[in-house]
C-alpha positions as CSV (number, residue, x, y, z in Angstrom):
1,X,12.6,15.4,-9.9
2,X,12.8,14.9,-6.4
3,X,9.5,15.1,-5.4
4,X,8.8,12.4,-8.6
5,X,11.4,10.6,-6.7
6,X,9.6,10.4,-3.4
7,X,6.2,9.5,-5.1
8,X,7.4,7.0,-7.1
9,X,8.8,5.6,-3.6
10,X,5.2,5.6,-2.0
11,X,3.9,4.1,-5.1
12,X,6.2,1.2,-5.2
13,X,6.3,0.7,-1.5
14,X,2.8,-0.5,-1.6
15,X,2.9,-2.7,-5.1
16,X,5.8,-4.3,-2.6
17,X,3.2,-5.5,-0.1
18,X,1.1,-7.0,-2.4
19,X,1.5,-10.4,-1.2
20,X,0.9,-10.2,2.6
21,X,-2.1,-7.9,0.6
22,X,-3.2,-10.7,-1.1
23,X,-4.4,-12.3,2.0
24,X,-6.8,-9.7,3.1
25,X,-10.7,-9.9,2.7
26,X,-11.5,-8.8,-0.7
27,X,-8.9,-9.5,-3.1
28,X,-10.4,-9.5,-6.1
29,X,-11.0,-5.4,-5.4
30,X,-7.2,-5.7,-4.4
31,X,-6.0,-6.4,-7.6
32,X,-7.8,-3.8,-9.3
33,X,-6.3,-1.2,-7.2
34,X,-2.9,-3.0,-7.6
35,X,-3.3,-2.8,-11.5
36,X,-4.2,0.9,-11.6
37,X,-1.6,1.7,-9.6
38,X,0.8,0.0,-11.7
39,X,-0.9,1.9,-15.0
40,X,-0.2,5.2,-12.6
41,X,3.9,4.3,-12.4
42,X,4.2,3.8,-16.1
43,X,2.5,6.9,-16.9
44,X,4.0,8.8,-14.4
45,X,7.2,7.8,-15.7
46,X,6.4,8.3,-19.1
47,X,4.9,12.1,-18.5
48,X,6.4,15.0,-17.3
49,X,3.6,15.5,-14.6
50,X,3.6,18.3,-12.5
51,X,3.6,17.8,-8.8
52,X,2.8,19.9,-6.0
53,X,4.4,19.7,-3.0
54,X,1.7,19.3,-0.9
55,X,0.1,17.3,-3.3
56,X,2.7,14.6,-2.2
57,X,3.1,15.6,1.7
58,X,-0.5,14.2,1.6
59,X,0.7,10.8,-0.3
60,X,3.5,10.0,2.1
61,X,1.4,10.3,4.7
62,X,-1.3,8.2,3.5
63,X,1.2,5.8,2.8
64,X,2.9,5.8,6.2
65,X,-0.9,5.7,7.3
66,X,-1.6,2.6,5.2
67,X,1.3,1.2,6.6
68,X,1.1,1.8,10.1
69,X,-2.7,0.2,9.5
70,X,-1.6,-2.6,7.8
71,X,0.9,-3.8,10.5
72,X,-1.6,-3.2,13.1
73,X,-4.3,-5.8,10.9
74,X,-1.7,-8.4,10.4
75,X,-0.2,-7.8,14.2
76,X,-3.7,-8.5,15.4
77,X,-4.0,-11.3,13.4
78,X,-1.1,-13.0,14.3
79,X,-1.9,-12.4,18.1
80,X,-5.7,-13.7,17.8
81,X,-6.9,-15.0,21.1
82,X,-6.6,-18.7,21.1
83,X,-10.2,-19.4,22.7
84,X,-12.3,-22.2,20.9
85,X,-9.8,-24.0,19.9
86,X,-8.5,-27.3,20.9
87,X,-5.4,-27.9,22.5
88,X,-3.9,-31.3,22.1
């Protein structure tokens, strides 16, 4: 149960972003992924899966990964160089 626990944590940490994900290039695609991960929650929920431990090791740390690389896009973007535009 715990390692259900800590999946369904990963899974739900990243349907939480899903607005600042929303304004990323290709949303359209983004919604997709965001749908079939929801359709993953409900049956994981639903079924008694089995789950390997190292099967979710390697989730949280493509999570933490996603994370880490999402911060770094919308750090950069907030710190974009200010050249070409006009300064009144």
């Amino acid at each position: 149960m715990r390692k259900r626990a800590r999946l369904m944590n990963c899974l739900e940490t990243i349907l939480e972003m899903e607005s600042q994900l929303h304004t990323l290039r290709e949303p359209d695609a983004l919604v997709t992924e965001l749908t079939s991960l929801r359709t993953l929650i409900r049956d994981l929920e639903l079924e008694q899966t089995r789950l390997d431990e190292m099967d979710v090791q390697r989730i949280e740390l493509a999570t933490t990964i996603f994370l880490q690389e999402l911060e770094l896009h919308f750090q950069c973007r907030e710190t974009a160089p200010l050249s070409g535009r006009l300064l009144h």
